[in-house]
C-alpha positions as CSV (number, residue, x, y, z in Angstrom):
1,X,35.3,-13.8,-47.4
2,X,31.2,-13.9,-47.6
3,X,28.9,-11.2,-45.6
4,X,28.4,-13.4,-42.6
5,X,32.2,-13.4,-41.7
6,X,32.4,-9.9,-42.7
7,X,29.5,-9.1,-39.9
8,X,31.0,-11.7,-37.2
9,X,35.2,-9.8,-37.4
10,X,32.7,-6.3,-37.0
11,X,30.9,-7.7,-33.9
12,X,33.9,-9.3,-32.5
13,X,35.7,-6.5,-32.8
14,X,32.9,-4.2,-31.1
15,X,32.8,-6.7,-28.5
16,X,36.5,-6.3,-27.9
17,X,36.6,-2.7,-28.0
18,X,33.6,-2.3,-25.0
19,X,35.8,-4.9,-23.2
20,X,38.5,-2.8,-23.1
21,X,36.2,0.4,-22.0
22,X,34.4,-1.1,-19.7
23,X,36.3,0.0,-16.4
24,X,36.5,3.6,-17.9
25,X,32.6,3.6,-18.6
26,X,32.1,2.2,-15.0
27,X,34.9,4.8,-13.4
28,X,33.0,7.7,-15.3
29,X,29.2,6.4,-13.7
30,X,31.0,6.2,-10.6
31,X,32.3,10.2,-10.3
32,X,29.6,11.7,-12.7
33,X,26.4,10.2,-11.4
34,X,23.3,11.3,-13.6
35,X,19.5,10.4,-14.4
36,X,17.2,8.8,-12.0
37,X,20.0,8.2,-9.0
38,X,20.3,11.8,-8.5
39,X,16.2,12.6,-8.7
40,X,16.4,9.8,-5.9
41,X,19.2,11.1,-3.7
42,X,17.0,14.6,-4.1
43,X,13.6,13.2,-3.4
44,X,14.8,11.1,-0.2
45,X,16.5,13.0,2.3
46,X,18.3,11.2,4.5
47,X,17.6,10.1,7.5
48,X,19.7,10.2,11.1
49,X,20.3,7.2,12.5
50,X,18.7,6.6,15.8
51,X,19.8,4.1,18.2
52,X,17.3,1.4,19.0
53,X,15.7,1.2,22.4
54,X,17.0,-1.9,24.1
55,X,13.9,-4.4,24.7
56,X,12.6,-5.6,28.2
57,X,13.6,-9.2,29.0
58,X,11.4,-11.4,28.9
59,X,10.8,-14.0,32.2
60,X,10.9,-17.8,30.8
61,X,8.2,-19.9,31.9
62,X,8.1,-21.3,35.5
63,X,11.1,-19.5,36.8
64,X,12.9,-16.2,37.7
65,X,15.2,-16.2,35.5
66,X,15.1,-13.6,32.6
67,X,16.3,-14.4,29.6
68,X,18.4,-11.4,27.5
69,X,16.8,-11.8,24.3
């Protein structure tokens, strides 16, 4: 067993083990948010929503009808 297949079972098995955290890492970022998402959620505040006007319609060329766009 030389060095380079000595490094390559270590990496594999570093690769395997993040695998298998992976969804515990991603549940944990999920319910503990941290770092620049919460300085953004502070700096922003939130906004109501506001219903948009409706818009005029607009007469189509050479005749009476309006068109509801």
């Amino acid at each position: 067993m030389n060095v380079f297949t000595f490094i390559a079972v270590y990496a594999g098995l570093a690769v395997l083990v993040l695998a298998a955290l992976s969804p515990v890492i991603v549940e944990l970022d999920a319910r503990f948010p941290v770092g620049r998402r919460q300085r953004a959620a502070a700096a922003s505040p939130a906004r109501p929503a506001v219903p948009a006007a409706p818009r005029p319609a607009k007469a189509l060329k050479g005749t009476r009808i309006t068109a509801h766009a």
